[in-house]
C-alpha positions, 0 to 999 in steps of 0.5 A: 500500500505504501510502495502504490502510494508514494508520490501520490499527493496527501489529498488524494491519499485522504479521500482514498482512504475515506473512500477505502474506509467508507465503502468497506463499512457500507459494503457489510452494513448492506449486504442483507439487502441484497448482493446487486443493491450494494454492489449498485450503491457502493459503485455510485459512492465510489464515483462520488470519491473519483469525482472528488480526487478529479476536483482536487487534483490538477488536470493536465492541459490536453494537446491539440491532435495532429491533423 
């Protein structure tokens, strides 16, 4: 986990580690209701986190095709 972390910046590995923690308890919590309930529900909160490391972190400027 450290070897995959390093150079990553400390706002991305927080919300990945919220995300880690979050889904894991909601995963558990869930999983009576139902297998596809949950495997629905933790992929719309998981888009919520990548969401949120796309807000955080710089985005490279594209290029401009070659013609």
């Amino acid at each position: 986990l450290a070897r995959r972390q390093k150079g990553q910046p400390r706002e991305v590995i927080a919300i990945s580690w919220r995300a880690q923690t979050r889904l894991n308890y909601r995963y558990r919590r869930l999983l009576a209701g139902g297998k596809n309930k949950v495997v629905t529900a933790l992929a719309r909160e998981l888009l919520a986190f990548i969401w949120e490391i796309l807000q955080v972190v710089p985005t490279p400027t594209a290029k401009p095709l070659a013609a």
